[in-house]
N, C-alpha and C positions, 0 to 999 in steps of 0.2 A: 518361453513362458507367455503363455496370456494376459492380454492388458490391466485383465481387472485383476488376475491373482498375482500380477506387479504389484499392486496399488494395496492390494490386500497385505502382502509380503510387508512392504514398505511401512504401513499403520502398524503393523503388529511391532517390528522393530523399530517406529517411535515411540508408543508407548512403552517398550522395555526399556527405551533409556533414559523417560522420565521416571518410570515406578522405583529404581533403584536408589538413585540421587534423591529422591521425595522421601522416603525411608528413612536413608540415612537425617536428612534434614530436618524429620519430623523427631530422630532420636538425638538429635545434637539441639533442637530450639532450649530457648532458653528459658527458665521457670523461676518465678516468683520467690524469694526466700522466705521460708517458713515464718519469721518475722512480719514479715509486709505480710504473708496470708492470714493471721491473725491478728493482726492492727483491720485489714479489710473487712475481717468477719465480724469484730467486734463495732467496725463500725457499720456497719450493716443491720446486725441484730440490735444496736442501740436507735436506729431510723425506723425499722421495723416495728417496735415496739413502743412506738409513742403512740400519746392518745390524739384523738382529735386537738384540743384547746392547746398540745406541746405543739401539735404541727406548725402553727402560726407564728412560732417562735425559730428564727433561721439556728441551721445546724451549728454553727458556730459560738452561737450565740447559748444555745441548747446546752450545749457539750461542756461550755462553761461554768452555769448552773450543777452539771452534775460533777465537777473538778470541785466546785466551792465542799460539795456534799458527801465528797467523799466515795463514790461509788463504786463498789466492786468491778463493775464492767469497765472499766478503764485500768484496768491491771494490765492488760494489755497495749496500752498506750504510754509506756513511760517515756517517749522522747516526746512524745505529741506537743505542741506549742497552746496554750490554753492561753485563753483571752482572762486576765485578770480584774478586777476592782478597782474604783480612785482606793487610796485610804478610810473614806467613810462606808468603804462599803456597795457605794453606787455606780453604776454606767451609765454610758450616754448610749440611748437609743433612738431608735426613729418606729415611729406606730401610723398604721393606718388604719381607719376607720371604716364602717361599714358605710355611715352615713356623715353631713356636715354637722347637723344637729345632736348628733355625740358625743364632740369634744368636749363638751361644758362636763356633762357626769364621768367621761375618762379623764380628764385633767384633775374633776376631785377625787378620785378612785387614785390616783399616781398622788394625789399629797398625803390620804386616808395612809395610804403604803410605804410613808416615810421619804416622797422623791419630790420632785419637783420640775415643772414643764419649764422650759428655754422658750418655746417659739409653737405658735399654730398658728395653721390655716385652715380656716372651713372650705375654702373654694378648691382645695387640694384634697383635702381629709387628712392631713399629715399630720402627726405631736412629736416636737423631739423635748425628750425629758431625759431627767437624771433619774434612775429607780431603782434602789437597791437589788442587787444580782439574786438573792434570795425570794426572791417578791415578783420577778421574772413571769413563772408560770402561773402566780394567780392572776397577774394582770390580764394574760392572755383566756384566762377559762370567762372574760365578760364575751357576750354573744355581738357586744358591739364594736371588739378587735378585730381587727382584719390580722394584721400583721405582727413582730417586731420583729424587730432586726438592728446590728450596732448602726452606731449613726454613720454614714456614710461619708468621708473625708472629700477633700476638693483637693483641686491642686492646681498649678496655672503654670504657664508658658512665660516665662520670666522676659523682658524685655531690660538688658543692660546700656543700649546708646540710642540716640535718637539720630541716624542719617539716613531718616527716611525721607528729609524733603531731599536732599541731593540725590538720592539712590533711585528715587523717585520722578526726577527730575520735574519736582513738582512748581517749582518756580517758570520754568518753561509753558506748562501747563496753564499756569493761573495768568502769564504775560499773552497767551496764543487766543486761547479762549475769553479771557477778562472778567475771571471769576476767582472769588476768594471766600466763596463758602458763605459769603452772606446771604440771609432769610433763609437758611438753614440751621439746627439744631442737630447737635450727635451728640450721642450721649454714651456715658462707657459703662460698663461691668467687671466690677476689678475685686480686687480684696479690700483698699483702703485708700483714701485719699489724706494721710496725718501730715503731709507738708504741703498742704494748700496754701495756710495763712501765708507760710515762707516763700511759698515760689510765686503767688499772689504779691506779696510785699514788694520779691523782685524786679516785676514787670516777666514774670516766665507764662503767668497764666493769667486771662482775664476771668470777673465773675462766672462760676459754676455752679449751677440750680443742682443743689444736693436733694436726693429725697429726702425728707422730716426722718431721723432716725436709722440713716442707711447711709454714713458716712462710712461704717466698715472701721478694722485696723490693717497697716500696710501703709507702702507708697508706689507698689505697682499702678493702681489706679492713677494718682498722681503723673509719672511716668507715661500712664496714654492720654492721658489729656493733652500732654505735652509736644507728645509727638503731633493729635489731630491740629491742636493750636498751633502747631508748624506749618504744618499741611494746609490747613483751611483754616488762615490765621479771623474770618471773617464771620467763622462758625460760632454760634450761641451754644455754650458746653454746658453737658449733665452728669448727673453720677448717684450709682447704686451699688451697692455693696452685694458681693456672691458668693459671702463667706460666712455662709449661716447654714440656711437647710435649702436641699433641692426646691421645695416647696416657696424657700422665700424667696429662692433666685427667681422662679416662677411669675411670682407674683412681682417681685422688681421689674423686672422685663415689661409685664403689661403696665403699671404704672408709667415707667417710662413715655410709652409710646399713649397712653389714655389718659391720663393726668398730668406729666409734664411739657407731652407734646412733641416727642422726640420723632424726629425724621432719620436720622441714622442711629443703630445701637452696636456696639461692638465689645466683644468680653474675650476675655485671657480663661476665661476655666472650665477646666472640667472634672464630671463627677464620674469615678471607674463605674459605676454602676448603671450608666446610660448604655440603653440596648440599640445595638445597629440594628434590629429587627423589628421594631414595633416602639411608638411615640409616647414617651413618657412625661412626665409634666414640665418639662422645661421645653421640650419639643412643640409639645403643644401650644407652650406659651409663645414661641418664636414663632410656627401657624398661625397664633391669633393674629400677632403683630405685623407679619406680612401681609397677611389679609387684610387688613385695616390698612396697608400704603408704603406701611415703612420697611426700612431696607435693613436686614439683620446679618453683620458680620461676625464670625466666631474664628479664633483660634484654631488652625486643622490639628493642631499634634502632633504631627510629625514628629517621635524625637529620635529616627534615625539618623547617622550621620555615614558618609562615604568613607572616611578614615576608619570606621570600624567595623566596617563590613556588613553595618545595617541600615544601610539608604535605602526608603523606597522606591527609588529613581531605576526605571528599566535602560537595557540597551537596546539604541536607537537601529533597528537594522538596516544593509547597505541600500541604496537606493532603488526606488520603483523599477524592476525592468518589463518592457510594455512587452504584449503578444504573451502565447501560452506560454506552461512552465516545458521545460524541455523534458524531449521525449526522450523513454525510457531508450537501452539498449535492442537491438533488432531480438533477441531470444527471452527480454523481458527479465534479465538477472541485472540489469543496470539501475544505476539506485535514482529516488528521487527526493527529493526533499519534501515534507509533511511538514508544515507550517504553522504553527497557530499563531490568530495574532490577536492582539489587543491594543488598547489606548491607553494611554497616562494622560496625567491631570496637563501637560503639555503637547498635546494631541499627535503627540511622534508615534510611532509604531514600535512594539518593542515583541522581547522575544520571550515565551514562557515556556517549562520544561515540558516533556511528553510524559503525561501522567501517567504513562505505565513503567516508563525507563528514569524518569528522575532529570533528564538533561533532553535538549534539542537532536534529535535522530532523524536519519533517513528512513524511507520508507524501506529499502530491503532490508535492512539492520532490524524493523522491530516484526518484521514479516519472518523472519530468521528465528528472531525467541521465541515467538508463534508456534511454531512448528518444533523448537527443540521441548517446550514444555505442553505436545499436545496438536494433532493436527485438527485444525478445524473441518477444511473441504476435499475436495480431490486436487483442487485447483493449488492447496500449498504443497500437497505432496508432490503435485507434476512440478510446481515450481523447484521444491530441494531437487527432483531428478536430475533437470537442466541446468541448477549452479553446482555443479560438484565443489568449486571454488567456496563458496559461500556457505555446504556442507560441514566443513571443517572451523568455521566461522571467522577464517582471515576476510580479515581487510585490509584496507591500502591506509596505512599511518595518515596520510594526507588528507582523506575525506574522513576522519571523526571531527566533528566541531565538538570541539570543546566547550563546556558552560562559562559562562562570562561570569569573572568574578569582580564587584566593585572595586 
């Protein structure tokens, strides 16, 4: 037989052995329950069908209003989780503005309506108020709403012991160099400072320049003070509360560094509704403040742990070896290693899976599935001619690496 009506031969019997197996797999995939496809349509056609002035009101928040109301199109959502009312009726929401200059007539439009605001900022455009759930979509039809949406929760990185100067070995630090944080100010961003006066009384904390009005409730805050005053027992301490609205955390932040004076700021919290994709007003504010000199620490998050399988900690792979990677076998059925690497926040190298297989693979192994689901060239079909071995898709037990589990 001729080389090319080989090759011809050979494509024709690998597409018969995907087209069967894909059939089957297409009649065995697995399909939505008539339940979920009805909770979907009906939330679909309730998105669909708002007006302009409903859009600015978040889905959740929406779907609420029409639970209070009673609405036919939720017949189809009897397990759905509805966001309810205080007892009076009201929610706590968060509103943005079109402009700064419109807070004063939306904040009377929110009392006209039976609510009441908590907190604004013009230099944000943000209102968080309390406003009857019913009263929702009129708020929303003024042309000077941007937004609403529930008020958005905070949460913090809880700090229970303070051996950070030993851990630190920060006493070594301040003996080597001969510094203890003096003509320096840090200042912290916490929930609450409510055992100052006490650990003040102490001797735990020296005086701390509190914002006017932004002591907060809590004693995590408390708690970082404590630790900095360990650290840099020399350091002049501040404190702002970040347990209000995005907008005031915002504005704390700049305070800090342009009214108190802060040279370090550091916070424990964070709001689920910060975009890793684009800077929103806390971010911004932390921009200003670096820009202006000062040094901005935040809490990373992390709240993986290695005991339960959810650390983000990669594995360290074996060591550098110099010169090329080794060559394939002499007929080119010999496998190689395909690599990819990356960096962790510990600048080690680590390993990440091959995103078409799920785990770390050799290169003839995923040039193998290649070819069983479809050939690409002529160069994979010459390749299956020459592995008849790798045809059947054995391999040697001993070269699978296996994926690393924590």
């Amino acid at each position: 037989m001729k080389p090319g009506r080989s090759l011809a031969a050979m494509a024709v019997l690998a597409v018969a052995m995907i087209l069967g197996p894909s059939a089957n797999a297409l009649a065995q995939a697995p399909r939505m329950a008539e339940s979920a496809a009805k909770q979907v349509a009906a939330l679909r056609g309730i998105k669909e069908s708002r007006s302009a002035s409903d859009r600015k009101v978040s889905s959740r928040l929406y779907n609420a209003v029409l639970f209070q109301r009673a609405d036919p199109r939720l017949a189809a959502l009897p397990t759905f989780r509805f966001v309810k009312p205080n007892a009076d009726g009201t929610i706590l929401v968060d509103i943005d503005t079109t402009i700064g200059a419109a807070m004063k007539p939306i904040m009377s439009a929110i009392d006209a309506l039976g609510g009441s605001t908590t907190s604004a900022s013009a230099r944000y455009r943000a209102i968080r108020a309390r406003v009857p759930l019913d009263k929702i979509t009129t708020l929303a039809t003024r042309t000077d709403v941007l937004k609403i949406q529930l008020a958005q929760p905070m949460l913090t990185n809880k700090i229970n012991t303070s051996e950070g100067d030993v851990t630190h070995r920060a006493a070594a630090a301040r003996n080597f160099f001969g510094v203890d944080g003096t003509g320096m100010k840090v200042c912290v961003l916490s929930d609450g400072v409510d055992s100052l006066a006490a650990l003040q009384a102490s001797g735990d904390l020296p005086a701390v320049d509190v914002l006017p009005g932004q002591a907060g409730t809590g004693d995590e805050g408390s708690a970082m003070l404590e630790i900095i005053h360990d650290l840099a027992p020399g350091a002049t301490l501040g404190f702002a509360t970040a347990f209000s609205t995005p907008a005031d955390f915002a504005q704390n932040i700049q305070d800090l560094r342009f009214v108190a004076g802060c040279d370090v700021i550091v916070d424990d919290i964070i709001y689920l509704y910060e975009s890793p994709f684009q800077d929103l007003e806390i971010a911004e504010a932390v921009n200003t403040v670096t820009a202006d000199g000062a040094l901005y620490f935040s809490s990373a998050g992390n709240e993986g742990n290695k005991n339960d399988g959810t650390s983000g900690t990669g594995r360290r792979l074996r060591s550098e070896r110099s010169g090329a990677p080794r060559a394939s076998r002499r007929n080119g059925c010999g496998p190689r290693f395909r690599r990819r690497r990356a960096v962790d926040h510990r600048h080690r190298r680590i390993e990440l899976p091959h995103p078409a297989l799920g785990r770390p693979v050799r290169d003839g192994g995923e040039r193998l599935r290649r070819l069983r689901h479809g050939p690409r060239s002529h160069h994979d079909l010459r390749r299956l001619a020459r592995c008849p071995g790798r045809r059947r898709g054995r391999r040697r037990p001993d070269r699978v690496r296996q994926p690393h589990l924590p």
